[in-house]
N, C-alpha and C positions, 0 to 999 in steps of 0.2 A: 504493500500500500504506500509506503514511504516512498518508495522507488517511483515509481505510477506518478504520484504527487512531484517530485521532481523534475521528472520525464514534463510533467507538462506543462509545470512555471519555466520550465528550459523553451519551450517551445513554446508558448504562449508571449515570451519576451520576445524570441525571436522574432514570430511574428508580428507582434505589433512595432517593431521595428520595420520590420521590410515593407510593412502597410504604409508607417509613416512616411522612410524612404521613399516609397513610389506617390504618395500624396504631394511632399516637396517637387519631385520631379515635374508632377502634373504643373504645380503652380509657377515653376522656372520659366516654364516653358510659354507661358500665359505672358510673363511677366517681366519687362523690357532688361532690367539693371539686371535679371540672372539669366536670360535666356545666351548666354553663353556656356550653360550647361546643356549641355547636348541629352535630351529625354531616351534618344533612342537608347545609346549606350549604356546609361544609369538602370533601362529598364534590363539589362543583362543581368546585371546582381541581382535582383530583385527578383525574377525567373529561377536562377538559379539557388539564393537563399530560401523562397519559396516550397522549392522540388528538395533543397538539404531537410526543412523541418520536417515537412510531409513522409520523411521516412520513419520517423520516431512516429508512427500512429498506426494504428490497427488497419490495414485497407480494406476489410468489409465493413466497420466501424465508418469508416471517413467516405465510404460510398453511400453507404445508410443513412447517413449525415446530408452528405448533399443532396441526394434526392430528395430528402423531405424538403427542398428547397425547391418546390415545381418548379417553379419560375428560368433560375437560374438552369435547372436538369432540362427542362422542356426544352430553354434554345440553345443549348448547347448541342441536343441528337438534333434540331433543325441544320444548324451549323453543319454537323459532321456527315448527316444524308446527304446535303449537297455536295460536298466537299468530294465524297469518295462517287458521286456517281457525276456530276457535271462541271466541278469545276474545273478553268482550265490551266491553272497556275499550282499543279500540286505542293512545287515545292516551295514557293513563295508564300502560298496559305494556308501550308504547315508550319508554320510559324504565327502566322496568324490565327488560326486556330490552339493553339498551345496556346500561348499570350491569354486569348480573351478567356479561355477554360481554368485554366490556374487561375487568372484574375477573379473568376467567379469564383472556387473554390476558396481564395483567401478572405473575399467576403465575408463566405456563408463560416466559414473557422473564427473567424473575427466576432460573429454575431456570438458561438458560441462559447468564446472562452472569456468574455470580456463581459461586466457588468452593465448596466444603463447608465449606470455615471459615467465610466468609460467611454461609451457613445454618444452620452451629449456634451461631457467635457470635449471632444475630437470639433464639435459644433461649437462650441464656445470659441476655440482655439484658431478655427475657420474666419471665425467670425473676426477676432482680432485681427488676423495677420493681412485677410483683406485690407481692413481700416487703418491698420500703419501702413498697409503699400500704396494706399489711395493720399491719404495724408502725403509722405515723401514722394511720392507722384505727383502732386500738386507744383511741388519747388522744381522736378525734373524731367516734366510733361516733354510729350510731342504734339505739335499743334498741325491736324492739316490744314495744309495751307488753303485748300479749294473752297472747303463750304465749315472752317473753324472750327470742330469738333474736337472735342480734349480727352487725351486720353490717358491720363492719371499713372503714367509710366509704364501700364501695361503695353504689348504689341498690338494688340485688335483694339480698337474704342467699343466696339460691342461686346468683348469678350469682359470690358473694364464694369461698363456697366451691368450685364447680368453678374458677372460676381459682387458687384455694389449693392444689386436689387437681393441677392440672396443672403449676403451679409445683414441687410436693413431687415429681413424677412425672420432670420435665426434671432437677431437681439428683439424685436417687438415680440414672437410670440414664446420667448424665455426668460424668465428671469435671474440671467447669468448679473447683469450690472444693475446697481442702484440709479434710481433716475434720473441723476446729476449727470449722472456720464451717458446713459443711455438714449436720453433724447438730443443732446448735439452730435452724440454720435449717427444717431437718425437720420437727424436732419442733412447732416454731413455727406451721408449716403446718397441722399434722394440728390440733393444737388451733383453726384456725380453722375446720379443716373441719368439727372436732367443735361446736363451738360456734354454727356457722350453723344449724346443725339440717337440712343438705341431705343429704338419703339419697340422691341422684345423685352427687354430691360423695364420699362416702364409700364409693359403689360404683367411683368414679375411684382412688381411693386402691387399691382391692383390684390394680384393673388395672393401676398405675403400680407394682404389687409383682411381677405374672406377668411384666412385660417388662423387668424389672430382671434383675440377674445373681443376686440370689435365687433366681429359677425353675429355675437349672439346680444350686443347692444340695444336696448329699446329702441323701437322708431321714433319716438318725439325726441328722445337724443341724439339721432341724425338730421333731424329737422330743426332742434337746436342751436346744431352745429355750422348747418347748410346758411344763417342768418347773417354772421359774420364772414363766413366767404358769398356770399351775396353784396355784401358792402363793399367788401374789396376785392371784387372781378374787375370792373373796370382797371383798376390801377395795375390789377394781376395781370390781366391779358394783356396789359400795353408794355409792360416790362417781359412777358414771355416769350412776345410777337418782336419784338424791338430787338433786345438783347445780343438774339445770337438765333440767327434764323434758321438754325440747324440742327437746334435744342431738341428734346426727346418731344415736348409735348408739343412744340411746332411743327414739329416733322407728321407726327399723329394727326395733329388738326388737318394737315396739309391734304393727309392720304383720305382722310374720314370725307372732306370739303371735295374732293375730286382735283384739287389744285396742284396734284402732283401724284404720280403710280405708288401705292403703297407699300410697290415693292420695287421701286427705281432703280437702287444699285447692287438687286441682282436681277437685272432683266436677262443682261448677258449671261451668266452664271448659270441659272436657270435654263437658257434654250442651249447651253453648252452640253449641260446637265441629261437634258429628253433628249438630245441626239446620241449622246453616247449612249444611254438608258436603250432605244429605240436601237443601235445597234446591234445591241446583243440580246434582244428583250427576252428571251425565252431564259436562256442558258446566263446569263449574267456577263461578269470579265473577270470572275474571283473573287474571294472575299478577302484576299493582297489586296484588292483595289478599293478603298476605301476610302469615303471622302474624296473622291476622284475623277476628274475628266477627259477624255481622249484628247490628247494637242489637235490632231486633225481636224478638229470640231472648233477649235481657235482663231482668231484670225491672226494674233498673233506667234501661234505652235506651242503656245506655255499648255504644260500642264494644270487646269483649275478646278476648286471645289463648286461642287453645283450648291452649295449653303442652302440642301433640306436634307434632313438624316432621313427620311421618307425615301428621299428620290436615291438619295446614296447605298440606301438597302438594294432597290431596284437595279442600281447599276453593278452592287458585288454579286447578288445572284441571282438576278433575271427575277418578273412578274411572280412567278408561283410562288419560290422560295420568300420571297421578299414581302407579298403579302401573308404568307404566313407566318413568318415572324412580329408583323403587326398586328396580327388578330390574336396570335400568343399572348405576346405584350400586352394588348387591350383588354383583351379578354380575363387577366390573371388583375391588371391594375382596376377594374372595374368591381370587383369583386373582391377586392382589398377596399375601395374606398367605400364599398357598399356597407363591410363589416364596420369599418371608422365611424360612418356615421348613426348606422344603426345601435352602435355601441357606446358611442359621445367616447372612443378612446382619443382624448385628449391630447395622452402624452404623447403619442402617434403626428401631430396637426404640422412639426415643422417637416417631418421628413413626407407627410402628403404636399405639403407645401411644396417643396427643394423636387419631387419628382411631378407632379403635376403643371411647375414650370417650365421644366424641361421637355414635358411628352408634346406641350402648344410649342415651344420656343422652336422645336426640331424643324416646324415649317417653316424657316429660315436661317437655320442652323444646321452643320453635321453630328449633331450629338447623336447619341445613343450607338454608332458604329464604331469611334476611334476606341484607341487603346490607353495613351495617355494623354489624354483630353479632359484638365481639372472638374469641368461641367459636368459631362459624361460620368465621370469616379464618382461623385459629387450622388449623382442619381441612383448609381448600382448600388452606390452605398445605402442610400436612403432604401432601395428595394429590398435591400438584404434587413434593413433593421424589417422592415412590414410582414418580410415573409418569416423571419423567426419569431415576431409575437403570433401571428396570425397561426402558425402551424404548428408552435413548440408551444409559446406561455399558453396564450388564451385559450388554447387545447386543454389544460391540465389545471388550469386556474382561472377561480371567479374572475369575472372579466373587469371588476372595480377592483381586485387585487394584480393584479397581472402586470401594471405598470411598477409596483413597487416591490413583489415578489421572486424578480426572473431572476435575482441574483443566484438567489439558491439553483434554479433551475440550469442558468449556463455552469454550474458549479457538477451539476448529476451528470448534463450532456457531456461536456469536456472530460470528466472521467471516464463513461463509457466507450470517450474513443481512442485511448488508450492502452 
């Protein structure tokens, strides 16, 4: 038993080091002053420390383990059907296949060995590191030059802003800081999100307010509230329209008004995107090919992302496979948010939050296909906490106990697999 007990602080440290690691990397890679850390490379160790713990564990145990994890088992054999019967890059998307399968595995181990303070410490910790990169991005921004748009030190301005909107989203609906700090830090956010000029960003923001304790607020205290921004619209609109015409919520007005395509700067992206899609549409071009466009479909010859994780599924493996990996996905998240609400599990509300941003944002985004793509971790992670309450706690425990019981319960798992 000693031994056992060992064996699995030995590898439960590991792990949540090599989780860590690969989280860092996601965010280097995001983020302008580190992104001289090269993500592919870092994820080597990370693969590899991975596959080193995974040996100290029972393997019918730790197969037993993940499949209770539908979600992650279900698209994993969707993956590997294709792979072995249609795809055309064997050995390119054996590696990519390994990658996203171990990435799920380390998950669903993560969910088990590690308590709820654990996982929403991991969200606290998120939460900060954003708001100091956003903060010293502020002093060593890049400005484009074309339509102003600030991007808070990160590489993307929209990649700046949804981590701004998810940040604002984790501290309103927890109570990690005192209120002194937590509403400039709020506010702090929204302006960056405002200021990126990301209308996905700014749609995160609406979401990170349905799953806060706002939502369950009386209506005469919306209507309230509605009195004083009544008063001061005028002054608001003319300072939002004036400012910086390229602001999130001008941009929004813009697309909502018809006074601009509400999806202007991926028109090109987009018909890049259906032609490569349309190429291969049965059979795909790999699941190597990810987030990816054919040069020939360029008018340039560049390689580019079609910016919908939608259409990027279609392009790695063709119509069939690629909607069904969306109706998996749907079908598993619908039925997860079914039990949230029918059950008022609460403590559940940021990680529905963090993935229900992502499943809208995809329509203009590559998430949910990359590998080390902060957003994307971001989400799986979130799914990994939903599927071990849904399948492990709330299983075996009253569902008003469940939130503050699991500790015990990752304590039974993690022995058993062993």
């Amino acid at each position: 038993m000693a031994k056992a007990l060992g064996v699995r602080n030995f590898v439960k440290r590991g792990l949540n080091f090599i989780f860590l690691l690969f989280m860092f990397t996601n965010f280097a890679i995001k983020y302008k002053h580190l992104n001289f850390i090269d993500g592919d490379i870092l994820l080597v160790p990370v693969l590899i420390g991975l596959v080193f713990f995974l040996f100290f564990m029972k393997g019918e145990k730790l197969l037993s383990l993940f499949i209770q994890f539908r979600l992650f088992a279900a698209l994993v054999i969707c993956f590997a059907v294709y792979y072995i019967f249609l795809d055309p890059l064997k050995g390119e998307s054996a590696v990519y296949l390994f990658a996203k399968t171990s990435l799920f595995i380390m998950f669903a181990l993560i969910m088990s060995l590690n308590s709820d303070e654990y996982k929403r410490s991991f969200l606290k910790v998120t939460a900060i590191i954003v708001l100091l990169s956003c903060i010293y991005g502020t002093f060593s921004q890049t400005v484009d030059a074309e339509n102003l748009r600030l991007s808070f030190g990160f590489v993307n301005v929209n990649g700046a802003g949804t981590c701004a909107a998810i940040s604002f989203g984790i501290i309103l609906q927890n109570k990690f800081f005192p209120k002194y700090f937590a509403i400039p830090a709020m506010i702090f956010l929204a302006y960056v999100v405002f200021m990126t000029g990301s209308r996905g960003a700014l749609v995160v923001l609406v979401i990170a307010v349905f799953f806060s304790d706002l939502r369950r607020m009386p209506i005469y205290k919306y209507l309230l509230l509605l009195v004083p921004l009544l008063v001061a619209l005028p002054f608001l609109s003319r300072f939002v329209l004036q400012t910086n015409s390229s602001n999130s919520v001008a941009r929004m007005l813009g697309g909502l008004t018809g006074k601009e395509s509400m999806f202007s700067n991926r028109d090109h992206a987009y018909t890049y995107g259906i032609k490569t899609f349309m190429d291969e549409i049965f059979m795909g071009h790999g699941l190597a090919r990810y987030g990816w466009t054919d040069p020939i479909f360029s008018a340039e010859g560049l390689r580019g992302n079609p910016h919908n994780g939608y259409l990027s599924l279609g392009i790695m493996m063709g119509v069939v496979f690629g909607l069904v990996f969306i109706v998996i996905l749907l079908r598993y998240y619908v039925v997860y948010l079914f039990d949230f609400f029918s059950h008022r599990k609460e403590y559940l509300r940021t990680y529905f939050f963090i993935a229900t941003s992502v499943i809208l944002n995809t329509f203009v985004e590559s998430y949910l296909v990359g590998i080390n793509e902060l957003v994307t971790s971001l989400f799986w992670y979130s799914m990994a906490v939903i599927q071990f309450d849904y399948y492990f706690v709330s299983r075996t425990q009253p569902v008003a106990l469940a939130g503050s019981k699991s500790i015990q319960f990752n304590q039974k798992i993690s022995d058993e697999t062993f």
